[in-house]
N, C-alpha and C positions, 0 to 999 in steps of 0.2 A: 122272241115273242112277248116277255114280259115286259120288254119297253114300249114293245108296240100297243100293248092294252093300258100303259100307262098314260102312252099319248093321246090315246083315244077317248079315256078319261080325263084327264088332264082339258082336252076339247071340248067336251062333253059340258062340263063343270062350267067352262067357262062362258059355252054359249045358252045356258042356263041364267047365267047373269048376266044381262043386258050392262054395256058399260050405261051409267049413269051423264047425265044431259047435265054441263056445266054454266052452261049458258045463265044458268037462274042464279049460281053458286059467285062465278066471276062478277064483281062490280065492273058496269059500261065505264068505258074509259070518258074521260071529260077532260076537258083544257083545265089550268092552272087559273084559277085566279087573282088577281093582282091584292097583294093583302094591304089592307088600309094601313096607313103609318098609325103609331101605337099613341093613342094621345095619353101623353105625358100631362100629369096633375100635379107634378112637382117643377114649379117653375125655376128654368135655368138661368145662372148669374150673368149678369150684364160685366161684358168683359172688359176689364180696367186699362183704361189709359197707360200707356208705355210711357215711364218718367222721361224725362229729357235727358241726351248723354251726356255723362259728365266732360266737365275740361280734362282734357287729359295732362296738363300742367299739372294740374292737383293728385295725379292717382299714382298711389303710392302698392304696390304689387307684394304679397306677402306669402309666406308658403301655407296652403292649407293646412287646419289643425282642426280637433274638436271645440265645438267653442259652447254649443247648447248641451249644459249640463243642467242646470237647475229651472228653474220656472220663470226666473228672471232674465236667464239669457235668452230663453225662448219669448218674452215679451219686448225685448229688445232686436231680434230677430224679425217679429211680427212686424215691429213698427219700424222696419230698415226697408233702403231703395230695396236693396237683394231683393230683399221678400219678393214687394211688388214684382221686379224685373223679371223671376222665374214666377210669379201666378201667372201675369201675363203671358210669360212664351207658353206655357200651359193653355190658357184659355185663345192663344191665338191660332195655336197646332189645334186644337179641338174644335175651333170655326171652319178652316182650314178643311178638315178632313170629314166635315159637315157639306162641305163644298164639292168635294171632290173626292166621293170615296173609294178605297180601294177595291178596286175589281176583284170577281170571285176566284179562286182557283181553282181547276181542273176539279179537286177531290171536293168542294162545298159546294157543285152544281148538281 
């Protein structure tokens, strides 16, 4: 019996409070829209010229070591093909992937 008046109350209580109208609460759904590309105010470098390849006669093969220690070997560094060779693969993978960018995956949609 005491369950039964429990339920009864329990009803009671509950059709005393009208469920509340979500309709106002839920934002209407609306399509995506397409976001403007971000205009960049920081102009990007114009990408360097690939030096010519060397003769291979001339190339002389040596085992990697550390070689930029002080500030001088880093300005000698700067001003080597190397340098260029790898800004440019740098700046050409980055045109590159400007071209053709990778598709989203499953988990960033």
């Amino acid at each position: 019996m005491a369950s039964a008046n429990a339920e009864k109350s329990s009803a009671a209580t509950a059709s005393s409070f009208p469920i509340p109208s979500l309709k106002d609460r839920i934002p209407k759904l609306e399509p995506r829209r397409r976001r403007q590309p971000p205009s960049n105010p920081i102009s990007v470098p114009s990408t360097p010229e690939l030096p010519s390849p060397p003769d291979l006669a001339n190339v002389e093969f040596q085992t990697p070591t550390r070689r930029i220690i002080s500030k001088a070997d880093l300005d000698v560094f700067l001003s080597s093909a190397a340098y260029r060779l790898v800004l440019a693969l740098f700046f050409v993978s980055r045109n590159q992937l400007r071209k053709h960018p990778a598709p989203l995956s499953e988990t960033q949609i």
